[in-house]
C-alpha positions as CSV (number, residue, x, y, z in Angstrom):
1,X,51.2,-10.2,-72.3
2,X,52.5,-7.0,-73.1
3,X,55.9,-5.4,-72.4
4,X,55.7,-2.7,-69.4
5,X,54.8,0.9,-71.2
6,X,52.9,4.0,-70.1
7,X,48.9,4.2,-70.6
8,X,46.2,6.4,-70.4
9,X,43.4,5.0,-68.3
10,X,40.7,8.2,-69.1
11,X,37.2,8.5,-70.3
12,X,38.2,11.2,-72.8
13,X,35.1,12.9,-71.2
14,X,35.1,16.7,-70.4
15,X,33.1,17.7,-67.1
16,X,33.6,21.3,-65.5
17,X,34.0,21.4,-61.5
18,X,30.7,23.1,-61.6
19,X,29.4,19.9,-63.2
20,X,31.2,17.6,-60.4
21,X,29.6,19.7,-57.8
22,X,25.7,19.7,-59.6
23,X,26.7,16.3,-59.1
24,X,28.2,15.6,-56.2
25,X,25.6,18.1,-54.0
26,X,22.9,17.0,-56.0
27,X,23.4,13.3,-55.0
28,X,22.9,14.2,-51.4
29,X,19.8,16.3,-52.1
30,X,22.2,19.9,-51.8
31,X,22.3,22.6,-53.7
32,X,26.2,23.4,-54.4
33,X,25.9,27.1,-54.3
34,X,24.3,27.3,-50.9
35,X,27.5,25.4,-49.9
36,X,30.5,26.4,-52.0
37,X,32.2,30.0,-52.0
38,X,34.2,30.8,-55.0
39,X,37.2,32.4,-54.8
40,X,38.1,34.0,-57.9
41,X,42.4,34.8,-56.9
42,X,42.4,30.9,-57.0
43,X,41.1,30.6,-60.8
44,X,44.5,29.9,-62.9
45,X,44.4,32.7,-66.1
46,X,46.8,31.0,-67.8
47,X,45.5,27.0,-67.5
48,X,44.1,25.2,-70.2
49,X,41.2,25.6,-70.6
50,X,40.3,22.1,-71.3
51,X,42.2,18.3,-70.5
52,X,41.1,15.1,-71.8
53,X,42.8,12.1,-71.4
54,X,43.6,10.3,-74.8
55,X,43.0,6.9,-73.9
56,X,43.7,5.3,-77.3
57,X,46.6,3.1,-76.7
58,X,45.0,1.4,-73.6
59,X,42.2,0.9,-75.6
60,X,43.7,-0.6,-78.4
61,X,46.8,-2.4,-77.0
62,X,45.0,-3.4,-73.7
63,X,41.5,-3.4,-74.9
64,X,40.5,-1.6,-71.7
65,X,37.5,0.9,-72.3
66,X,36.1,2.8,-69.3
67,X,33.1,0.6,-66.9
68,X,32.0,3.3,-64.6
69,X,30.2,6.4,-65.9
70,X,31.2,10.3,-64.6
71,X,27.9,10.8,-62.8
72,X,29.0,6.6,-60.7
73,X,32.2,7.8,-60.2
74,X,31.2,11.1,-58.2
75,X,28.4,8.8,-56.5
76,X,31.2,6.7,-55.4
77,X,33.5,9.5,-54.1
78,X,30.6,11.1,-52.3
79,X,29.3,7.6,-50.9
80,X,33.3,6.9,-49.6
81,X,33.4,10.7,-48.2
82,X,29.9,10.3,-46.0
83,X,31.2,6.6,-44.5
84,X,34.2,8.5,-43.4
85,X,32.4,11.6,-41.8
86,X,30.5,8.2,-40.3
87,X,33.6,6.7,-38.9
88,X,35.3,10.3,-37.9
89,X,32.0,11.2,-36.1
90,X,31.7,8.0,-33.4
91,X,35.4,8.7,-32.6
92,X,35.2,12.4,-32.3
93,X,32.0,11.5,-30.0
94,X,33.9,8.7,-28.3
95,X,36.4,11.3,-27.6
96,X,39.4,9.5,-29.4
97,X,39.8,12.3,-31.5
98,X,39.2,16.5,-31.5
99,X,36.8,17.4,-33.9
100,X,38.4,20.9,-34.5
101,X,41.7,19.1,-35.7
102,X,39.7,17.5,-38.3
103,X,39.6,19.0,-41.7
């Protein structure tokens, strides 16, 4: 047992947001640029251009070392995102909910 500390729990992958979208609109048979609408007075100038999580000390003190894969993890998010549109749907058509208040 170790003594409570802060860790890193990352890949130490680097993926763009135009990657996660190839991904995540490609998984559901879309192409992202028929869907997405870039707003360029949103793009941060000044961000870092690119974060990685060091995930060394987890590693070595925890021996933890990452299971799921960039390309699962967006399948997963994508798969939990359409079982809620499922869910939202019956009780906007049940009429438990109004679909324009959804977001």
């Amino acid at each position: 047992i170790t003594d409570p500390d802060d860790y890193v729990v990352a890949t130490e992958d680097s993926h763009t947001v135009e990657e996660f979208l190839q991904v995540a609109f490609g998984y559901v048979g879309l192409n992202w640029k028929d869907h997405v609408v870039i707003d360029k007075r949103y793009f941060r100038p000044t961000e870092v251009d690119n974060l990685k999580g060091d995930a060394t000390k987890s590693k070595k003190v925890l021996g933890w070392k990452p299971k799921v894969s960039f390309e699962e993890l967006v399948r997963m998010m994508v798969d939990n995102d359409v079982e809620m549109a499922k869910k939202e749907k019956v009780l906007v058509d049940a009429g438990y909910i109004d679909a324009q208040q959804q977001p």
